[in-house]
C-alpha positions as CSV (number, residue, x, y, z in Angstrom):
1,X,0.0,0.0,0.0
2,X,2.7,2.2,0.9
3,X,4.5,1.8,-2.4
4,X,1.4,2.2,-4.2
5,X,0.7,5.7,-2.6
6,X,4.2,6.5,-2.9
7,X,3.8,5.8,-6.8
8,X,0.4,8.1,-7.1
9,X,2.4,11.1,-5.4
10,X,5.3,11.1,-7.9
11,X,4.8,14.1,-9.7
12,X,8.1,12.0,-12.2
13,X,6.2,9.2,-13.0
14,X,2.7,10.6,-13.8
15,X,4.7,12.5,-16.1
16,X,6.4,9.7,-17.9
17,X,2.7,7.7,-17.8
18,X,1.2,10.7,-19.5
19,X,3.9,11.1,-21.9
20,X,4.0,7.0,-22.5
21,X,-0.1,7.2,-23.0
22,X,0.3,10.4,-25.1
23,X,2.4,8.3,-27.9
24,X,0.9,5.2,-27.4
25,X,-2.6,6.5,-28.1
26,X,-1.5,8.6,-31.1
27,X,0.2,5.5,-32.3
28,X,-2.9,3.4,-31.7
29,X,-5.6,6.0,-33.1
30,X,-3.7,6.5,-36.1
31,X,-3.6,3.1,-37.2
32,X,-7.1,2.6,-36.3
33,X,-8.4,6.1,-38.8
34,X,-6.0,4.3,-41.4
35,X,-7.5,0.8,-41.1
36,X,-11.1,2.6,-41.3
37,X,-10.2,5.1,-44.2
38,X,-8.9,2.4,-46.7
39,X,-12.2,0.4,-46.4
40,X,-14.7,3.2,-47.1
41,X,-12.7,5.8,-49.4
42,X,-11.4,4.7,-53.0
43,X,-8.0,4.5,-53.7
44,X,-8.1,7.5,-55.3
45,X,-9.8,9.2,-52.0
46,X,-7.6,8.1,-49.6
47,X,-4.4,9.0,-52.1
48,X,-6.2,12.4,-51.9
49,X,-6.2,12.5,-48.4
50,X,-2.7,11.4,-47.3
51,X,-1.2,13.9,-49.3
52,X,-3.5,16.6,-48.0
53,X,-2.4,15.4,-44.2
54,X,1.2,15.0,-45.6
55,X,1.2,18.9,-46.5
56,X,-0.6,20.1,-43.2
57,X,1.9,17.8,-41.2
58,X,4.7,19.6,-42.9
59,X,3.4,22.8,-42.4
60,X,2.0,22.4,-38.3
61,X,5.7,20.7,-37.5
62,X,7.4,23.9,-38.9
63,X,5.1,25.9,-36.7
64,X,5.3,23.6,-33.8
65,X,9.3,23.4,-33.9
66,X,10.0,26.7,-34.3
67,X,8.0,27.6,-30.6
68,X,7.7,24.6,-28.4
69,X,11.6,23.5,-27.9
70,X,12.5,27.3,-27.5
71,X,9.4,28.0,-25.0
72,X,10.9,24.5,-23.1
73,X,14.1,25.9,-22.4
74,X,13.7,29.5,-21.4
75,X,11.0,29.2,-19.5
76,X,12.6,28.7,-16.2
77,X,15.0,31.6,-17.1
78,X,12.2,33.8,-16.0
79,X,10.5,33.5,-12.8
80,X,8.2,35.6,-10.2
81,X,6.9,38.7,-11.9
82,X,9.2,38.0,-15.1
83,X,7.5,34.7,-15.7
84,X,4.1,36.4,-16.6
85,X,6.1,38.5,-19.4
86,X,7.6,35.4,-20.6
87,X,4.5,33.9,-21.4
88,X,2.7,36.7,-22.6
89,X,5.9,37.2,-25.0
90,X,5.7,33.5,-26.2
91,X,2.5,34.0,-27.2
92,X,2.5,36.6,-28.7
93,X,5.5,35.3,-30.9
94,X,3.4,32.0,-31.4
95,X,0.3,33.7,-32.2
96,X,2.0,35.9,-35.2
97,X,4.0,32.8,-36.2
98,X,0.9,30.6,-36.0
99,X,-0.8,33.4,-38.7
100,X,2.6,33.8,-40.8
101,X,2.5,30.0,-41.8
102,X,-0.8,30.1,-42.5
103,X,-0.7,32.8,-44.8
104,X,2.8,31.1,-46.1
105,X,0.1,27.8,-46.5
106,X,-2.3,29.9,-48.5
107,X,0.2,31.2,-51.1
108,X,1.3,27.7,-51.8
109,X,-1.9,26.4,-52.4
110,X,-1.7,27.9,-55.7
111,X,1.9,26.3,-56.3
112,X,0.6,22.7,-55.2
113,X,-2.3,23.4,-57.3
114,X,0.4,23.6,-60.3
115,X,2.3,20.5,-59.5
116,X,-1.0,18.2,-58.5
117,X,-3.7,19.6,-61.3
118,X,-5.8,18.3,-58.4
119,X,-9.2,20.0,-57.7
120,X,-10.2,18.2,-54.8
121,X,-6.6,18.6,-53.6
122,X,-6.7,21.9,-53.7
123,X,-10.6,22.6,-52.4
124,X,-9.2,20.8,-49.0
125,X,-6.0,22.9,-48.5
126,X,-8.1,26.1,-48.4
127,X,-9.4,24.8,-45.3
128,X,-6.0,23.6,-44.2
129,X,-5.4,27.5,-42.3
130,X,-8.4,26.8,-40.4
131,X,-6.6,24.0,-38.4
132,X,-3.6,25.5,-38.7
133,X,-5.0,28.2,-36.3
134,X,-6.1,26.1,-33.3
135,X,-3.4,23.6,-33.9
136,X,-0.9,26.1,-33.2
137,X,-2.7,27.6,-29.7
138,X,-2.5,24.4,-28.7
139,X,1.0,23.6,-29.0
140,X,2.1,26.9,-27.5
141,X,0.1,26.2,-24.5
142,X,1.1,22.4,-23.8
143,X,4.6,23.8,-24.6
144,X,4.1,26.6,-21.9
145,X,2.3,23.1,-19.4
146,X,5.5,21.3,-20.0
147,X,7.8,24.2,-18.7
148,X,5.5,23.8,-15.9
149,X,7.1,20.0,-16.1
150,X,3.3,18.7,-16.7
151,X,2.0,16.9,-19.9
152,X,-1.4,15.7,-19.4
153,X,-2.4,19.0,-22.0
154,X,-0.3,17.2,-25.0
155,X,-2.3,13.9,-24.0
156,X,-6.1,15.4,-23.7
157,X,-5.4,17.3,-27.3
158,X,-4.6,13.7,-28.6
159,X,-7.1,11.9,-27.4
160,X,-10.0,14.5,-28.1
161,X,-8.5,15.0,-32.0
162,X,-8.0,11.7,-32.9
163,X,-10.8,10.2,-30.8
164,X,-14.0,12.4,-32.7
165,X,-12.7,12.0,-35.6
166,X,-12.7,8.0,-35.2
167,X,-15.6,8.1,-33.8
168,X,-16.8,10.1,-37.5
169,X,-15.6,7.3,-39.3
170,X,-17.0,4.9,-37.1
171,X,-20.3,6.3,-38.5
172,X,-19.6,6.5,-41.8
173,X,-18.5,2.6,-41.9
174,X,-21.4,1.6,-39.7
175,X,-23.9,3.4,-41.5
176,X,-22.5,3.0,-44.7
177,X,-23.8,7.1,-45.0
178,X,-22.5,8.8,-47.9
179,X,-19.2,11.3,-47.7
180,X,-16.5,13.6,-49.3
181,X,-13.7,13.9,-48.1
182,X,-14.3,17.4,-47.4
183,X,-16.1,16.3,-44.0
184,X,-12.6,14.8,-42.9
185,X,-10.7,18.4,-42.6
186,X,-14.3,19.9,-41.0
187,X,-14.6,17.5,-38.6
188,X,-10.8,17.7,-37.9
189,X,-11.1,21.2,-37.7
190,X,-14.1,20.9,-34.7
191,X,-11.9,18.4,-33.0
192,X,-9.0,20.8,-32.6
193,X,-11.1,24.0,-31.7
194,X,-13.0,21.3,-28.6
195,X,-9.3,20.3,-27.5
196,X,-8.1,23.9,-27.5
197,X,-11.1,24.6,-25.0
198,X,-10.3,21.8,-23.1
199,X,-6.3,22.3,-23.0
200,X,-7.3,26.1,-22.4
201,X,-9.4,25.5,-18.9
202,X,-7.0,23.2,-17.8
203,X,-4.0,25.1,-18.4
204,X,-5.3,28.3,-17.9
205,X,-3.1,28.6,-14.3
206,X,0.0,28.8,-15.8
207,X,-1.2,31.7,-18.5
208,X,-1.0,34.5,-16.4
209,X,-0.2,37.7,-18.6
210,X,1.7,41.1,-18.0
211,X,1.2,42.7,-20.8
212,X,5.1,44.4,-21.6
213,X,6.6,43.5,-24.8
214,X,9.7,42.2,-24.4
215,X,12.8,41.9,-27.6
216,X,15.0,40.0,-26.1
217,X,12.6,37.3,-25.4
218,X,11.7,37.1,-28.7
219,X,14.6,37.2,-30.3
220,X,15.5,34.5,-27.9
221,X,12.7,32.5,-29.1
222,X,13.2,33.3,-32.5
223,X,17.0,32.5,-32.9
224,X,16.8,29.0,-30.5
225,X,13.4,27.8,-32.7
226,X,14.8,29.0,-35.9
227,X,17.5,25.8,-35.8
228,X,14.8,23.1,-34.2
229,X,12.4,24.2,-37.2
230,X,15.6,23.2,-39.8
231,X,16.4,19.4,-38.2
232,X,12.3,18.8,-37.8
233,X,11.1,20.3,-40.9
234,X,13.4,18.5,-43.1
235,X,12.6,15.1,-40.9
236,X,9.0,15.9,-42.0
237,X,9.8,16.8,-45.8
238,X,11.9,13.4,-45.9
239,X,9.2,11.0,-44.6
240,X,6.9,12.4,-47.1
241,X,8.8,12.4,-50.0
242,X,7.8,9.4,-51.4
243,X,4.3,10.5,-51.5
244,X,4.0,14.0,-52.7
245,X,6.3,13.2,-55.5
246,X,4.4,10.0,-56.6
247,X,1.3,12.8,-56.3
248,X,2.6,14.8,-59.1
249,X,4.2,12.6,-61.2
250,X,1.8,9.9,-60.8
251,X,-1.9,9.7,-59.3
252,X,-3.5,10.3,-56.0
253,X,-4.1,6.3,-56.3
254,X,-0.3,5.7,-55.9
255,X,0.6,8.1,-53.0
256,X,-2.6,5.4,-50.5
257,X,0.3,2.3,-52.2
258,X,3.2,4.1,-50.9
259,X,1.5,5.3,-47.6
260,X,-0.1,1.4,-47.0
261,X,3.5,0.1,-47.5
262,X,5.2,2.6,-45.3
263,X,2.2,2.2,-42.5
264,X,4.1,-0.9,-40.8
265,X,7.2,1.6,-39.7
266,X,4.4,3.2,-37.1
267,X,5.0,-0.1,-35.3
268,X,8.8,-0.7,-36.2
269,X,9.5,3.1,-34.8
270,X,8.4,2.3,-31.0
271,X,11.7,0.7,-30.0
272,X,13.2,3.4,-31.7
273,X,11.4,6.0,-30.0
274,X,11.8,4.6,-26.5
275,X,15.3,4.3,-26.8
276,X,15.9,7.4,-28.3
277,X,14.0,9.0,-25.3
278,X,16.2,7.6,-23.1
279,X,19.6,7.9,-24.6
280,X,19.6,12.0,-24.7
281,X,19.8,12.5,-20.9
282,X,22.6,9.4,-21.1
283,X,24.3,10.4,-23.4
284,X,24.4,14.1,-21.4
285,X,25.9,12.0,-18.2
286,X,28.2,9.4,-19.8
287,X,29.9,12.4,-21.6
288,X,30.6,14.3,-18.1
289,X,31.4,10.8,-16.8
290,X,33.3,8.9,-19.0
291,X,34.0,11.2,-22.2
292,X,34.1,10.1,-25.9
293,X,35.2,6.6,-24.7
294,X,31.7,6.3,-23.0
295,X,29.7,7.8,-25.9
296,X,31.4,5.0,-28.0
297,X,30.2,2.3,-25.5
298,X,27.0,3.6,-25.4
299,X,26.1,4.0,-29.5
300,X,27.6,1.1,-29.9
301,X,25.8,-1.0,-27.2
302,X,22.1,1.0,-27.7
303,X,22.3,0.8,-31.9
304,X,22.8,-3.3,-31.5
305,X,20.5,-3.8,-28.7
306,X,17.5,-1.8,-31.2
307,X,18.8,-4.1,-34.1
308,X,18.5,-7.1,-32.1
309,X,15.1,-6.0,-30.9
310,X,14.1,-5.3,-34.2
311,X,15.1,-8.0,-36.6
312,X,12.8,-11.0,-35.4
313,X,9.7,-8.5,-36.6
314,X,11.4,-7.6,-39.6
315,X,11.8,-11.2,-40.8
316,X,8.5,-11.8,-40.2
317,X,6.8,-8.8,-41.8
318,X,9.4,-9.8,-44.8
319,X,8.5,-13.5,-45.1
320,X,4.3,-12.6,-44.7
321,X,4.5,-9.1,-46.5
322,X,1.2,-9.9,-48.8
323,X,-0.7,-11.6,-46.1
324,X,-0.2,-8.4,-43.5
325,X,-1.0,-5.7,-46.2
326,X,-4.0,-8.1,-47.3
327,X,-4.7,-8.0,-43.5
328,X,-4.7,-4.2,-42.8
329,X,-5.3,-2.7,-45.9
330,X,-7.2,-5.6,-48.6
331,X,-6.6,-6.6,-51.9
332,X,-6.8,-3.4,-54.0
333,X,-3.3,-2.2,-52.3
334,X,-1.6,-5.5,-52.7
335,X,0.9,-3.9,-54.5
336,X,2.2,-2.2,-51.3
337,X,3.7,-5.7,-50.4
338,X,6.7,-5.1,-53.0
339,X,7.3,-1.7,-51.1
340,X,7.1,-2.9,-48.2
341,X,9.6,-5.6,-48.2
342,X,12.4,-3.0,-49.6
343,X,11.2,-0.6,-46.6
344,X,12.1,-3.5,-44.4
345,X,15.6,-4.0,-45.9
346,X,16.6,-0.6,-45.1
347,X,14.7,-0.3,-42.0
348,X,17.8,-2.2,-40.7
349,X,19.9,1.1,-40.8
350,X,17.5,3.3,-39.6
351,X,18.8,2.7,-35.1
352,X,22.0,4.0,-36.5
353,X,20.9,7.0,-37.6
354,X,18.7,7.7,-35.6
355,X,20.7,7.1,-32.3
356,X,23.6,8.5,-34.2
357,X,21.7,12.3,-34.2
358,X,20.5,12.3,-29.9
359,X,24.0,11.1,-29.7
360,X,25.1,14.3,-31.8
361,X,22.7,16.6,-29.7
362,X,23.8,15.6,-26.1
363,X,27.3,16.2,-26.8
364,X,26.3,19.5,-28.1
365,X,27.4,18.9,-32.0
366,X,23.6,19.7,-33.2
367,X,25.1,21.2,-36.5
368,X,26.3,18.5,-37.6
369,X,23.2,16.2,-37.2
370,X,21.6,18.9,-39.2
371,X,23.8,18.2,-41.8
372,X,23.6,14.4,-41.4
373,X,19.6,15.0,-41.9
374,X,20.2,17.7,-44.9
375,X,22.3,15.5,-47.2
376,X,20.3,12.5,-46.9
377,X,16.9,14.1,-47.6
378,X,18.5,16.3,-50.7
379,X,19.7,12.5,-52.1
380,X,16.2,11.1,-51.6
381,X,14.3,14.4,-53.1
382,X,16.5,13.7,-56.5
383,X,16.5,10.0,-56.7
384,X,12.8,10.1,-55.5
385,X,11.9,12.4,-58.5
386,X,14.0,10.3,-61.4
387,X,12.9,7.1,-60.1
388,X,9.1,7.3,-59.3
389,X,9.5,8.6,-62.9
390,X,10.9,5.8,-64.4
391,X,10.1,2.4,-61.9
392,X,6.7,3.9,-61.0
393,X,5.8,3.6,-56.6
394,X,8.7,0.8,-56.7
395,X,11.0,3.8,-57.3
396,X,10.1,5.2,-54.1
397,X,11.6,3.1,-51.2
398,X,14.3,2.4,-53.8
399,X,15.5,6.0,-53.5
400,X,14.7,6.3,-49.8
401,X,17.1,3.1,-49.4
402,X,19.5,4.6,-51.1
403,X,19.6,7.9,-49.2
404,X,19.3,6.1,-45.5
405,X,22.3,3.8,-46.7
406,X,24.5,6.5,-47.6
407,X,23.0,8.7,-44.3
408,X,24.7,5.4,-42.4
409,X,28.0,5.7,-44.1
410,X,28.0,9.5,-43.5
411,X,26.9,9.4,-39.6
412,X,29.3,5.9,-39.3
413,X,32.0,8.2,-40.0
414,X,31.4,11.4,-38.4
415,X,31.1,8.9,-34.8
416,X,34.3,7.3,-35.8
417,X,36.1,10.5,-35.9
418,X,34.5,12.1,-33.3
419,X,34.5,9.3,-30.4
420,X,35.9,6.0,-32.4
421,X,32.6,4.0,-33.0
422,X,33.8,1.3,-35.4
423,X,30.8,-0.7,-37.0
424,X,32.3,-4.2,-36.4
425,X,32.5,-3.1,-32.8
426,X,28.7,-2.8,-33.4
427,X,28.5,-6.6,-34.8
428,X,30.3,-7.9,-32.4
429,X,27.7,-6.8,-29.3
430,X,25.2,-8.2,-31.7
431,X,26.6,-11.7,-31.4
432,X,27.0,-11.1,-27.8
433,X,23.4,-9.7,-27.1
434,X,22.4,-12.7,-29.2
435,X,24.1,-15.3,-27.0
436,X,22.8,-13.9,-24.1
437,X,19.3,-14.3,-25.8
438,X,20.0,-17.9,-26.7
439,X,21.4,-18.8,-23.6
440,X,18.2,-17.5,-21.7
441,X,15.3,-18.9,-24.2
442,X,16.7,-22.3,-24.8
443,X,16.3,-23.8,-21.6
444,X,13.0,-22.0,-21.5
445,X,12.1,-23.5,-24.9
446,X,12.9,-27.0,-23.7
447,X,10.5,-27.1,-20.9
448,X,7.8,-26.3,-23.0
């Protein structure tokens, strides 16, 4: 009992449960509006759609980045009366930004209009400013809850977003009630106006105004989000890649094969995820501990520990590629089974990357994982654009393996000059991780 209420008054590990439920859920409802959305819209609908939620993403991460980091890490710089500046500074700065992008959105619409010759594209990115708008309230103010060290706002905003718009769907499939696609952005647009109430009213302690414009901590904000909104912008351009070329070059059909194929990674990402969340703050501590020796044990150990974890599922999403996309997504995408055995290939290089740029971050060399993200992307934007052109969707993870291969060569080198990571280092705790495995299954497997 004691340990129980000990547990319900750590302020630490409601935190981490909020944060853990935040990205589980989003994980969860996302897969669940996919599974629903490729049994009631056409191919060509849903094509439609994911490039119209691929643009918006790209747009609400480049406002997002640019304030919520920045907020993060100034906030405690300014406390008692300051504090209420502060926030009335940050949100002001978010508020113009928020309307910036969105104009920035509306200009383009005319150039996407041009590259896609797509009328129901284009009908749904006039609405795209509209959630834009309440999107961007919403992140200031969880980002403002989280200087606070709280994070249940980032979770409720999930939740409410992604749960009415299931719950839509849920209708439409039920009912079988006719649709456009149209009703997907309006209800999405009610969804984040309700959570931006709700976030509001239960945030609204910590949004205590004084009304004094402040420069400096703007151009604080400004020059700290300006370098976030680089590394997550391009993350964002290079995810999507695949599908807005295939949109132009191809047909809204192509972009749903592409985003069916590339679905799976939602599920291949979590180990990633979780041990990227924990190796920032280590790899702060092991370089004040140990040095570069200790941020060479600890790529090296963390990057074959992921592979490990991640290669029994890969083998098995390789060997029953048809039967899982026949399972999740039905017969007219079978297609996507071809694409998604290459995305599994190359899914194999993705931990060193990705531990490879926290890594780069904690020891405070940020500019060059900016690069290690720049090159790569710039590689698949061209191949992306000559292949899709010549292989058709197939040309797609083609390119994007080709770009994360030669990311893995450029980031295998920059760790080998900067703290002596050697790759057959990496191999070698792979065989030992694996021994370790074997030597605690077997007996386990024999007493079955």
């Amino acid at each position: 009992m004691k340990i129980i209420k000990t547990l319900k008054k750590s302020s630490l590990l409601k935190s981490g449960f909020a944060v853990t439920a935040g990205r589980g859920s989003l994980i969860v409802a996302n897969f669940l509006i996919f599974y629903i959305l490729v049994r009631i819209c056409s191919p060509a609908d849903f094509g439609t759609w994911v490039l119209y939620s691929s643009i918006i993403a790209i747009f609400d991460v480049a406002n997002s980045s640019f304030i919520s980091n920045a907020i993060i890490k100034y906030y405690h710089d300014y406390t008692g009366e300051s504090a209420g500046r502060f926030v009335y500074n940050a949100v002001l700065f978010s508020v113009f930004l928020t309307f910036l992008i969105s104009i920035i959105l509306y200009l383009s619409i005319y150039v996407f209009d041009g590259i896609y010759k797509s009328g129901a594209l284009t009908r749904l990115l006039w609405l795209g400013p509209l959630l834009l708008l309440p999107s961007g309230f919403i992140n200031v103010i969880n980002s403002i809850e989280q200087g606070n060290s709280r994070f249940y706002g980032q979770l409720v905003a999930s939740v409410i977003r992604s749960g009415l718009f299931i719950l839509y769907l849920l209708f439409l499939f039920i009912t079988k009630h006719e649709f456009s696609i149209r009703s997907f952005v309006l209800v999405n647009i009610v969804a984040a106006g309700v959570a931006l109430v709700v976030v509001f009213f239960m945030t609204r302690r910590y949004l205590k105004f004084t009304l004094t414009f402040d420069r400096l901590i703007v151009k604080n904000i400004a020059k700290y989000g300006f370098f976030t909104f680089g590394i997550e912008v391009t993350g964002q351009v290079s995810n999507n890649i695949g599908q807005l070329i295939s949109g132009a070059l191809l047909s809204p059909a192509s972009v749903g094969v592409i985003n069916v194929a590339s679905r799976m990674l939602q599920f291949i990402e979590i180990p990633l995820q979780a041990i990227s969340t924990l190796l920032m703050p280590r790899g702060v501590a092991t370089l004040k501990e140990r040095g570069m020796a200790g941020i060479k044990d600890l790529y090296e150990k963390s990057s074959a520990l992921v592979v490990l974890t991640m290669l029994p599922v890969l083998l098995l999403f390789f060997i029953f590629a048809d039967e899982i996309i026949r399972l999740i997504a039905g017969d007219q995408f079978g297609q996507a089974a071809v694409l998604l055995r290459i995305i599994l290939v190359y899914s194999l290089l993705k931990p060193f990357g990705r531990n490879a740029g926290v890594i780069l971050n904690a020891i405070g060399k940020a500019r060059i994982n900016f690069l290690m993200i720049l090159i790569p992307t710039a590689i698949n934007l061209i191949l992306n654009y000559f292949l899709i052109k010549q292989m058709g969707v197939v040309g797609s993870p083609i390119a994007t393996f080709v770009s994360v291969f030669v990311g893995f060569v450029f980031n295998q080198y920059v760790l080998y000059r900067i703290a002596g990571v050697e790759f057959k280092s990496i191999l070698s705790q792979i065989a030992n991780y694996s021994r370790i495995a074997l030597v605690l299954l077997v007996p386990k497997l024999s007493k079955v």
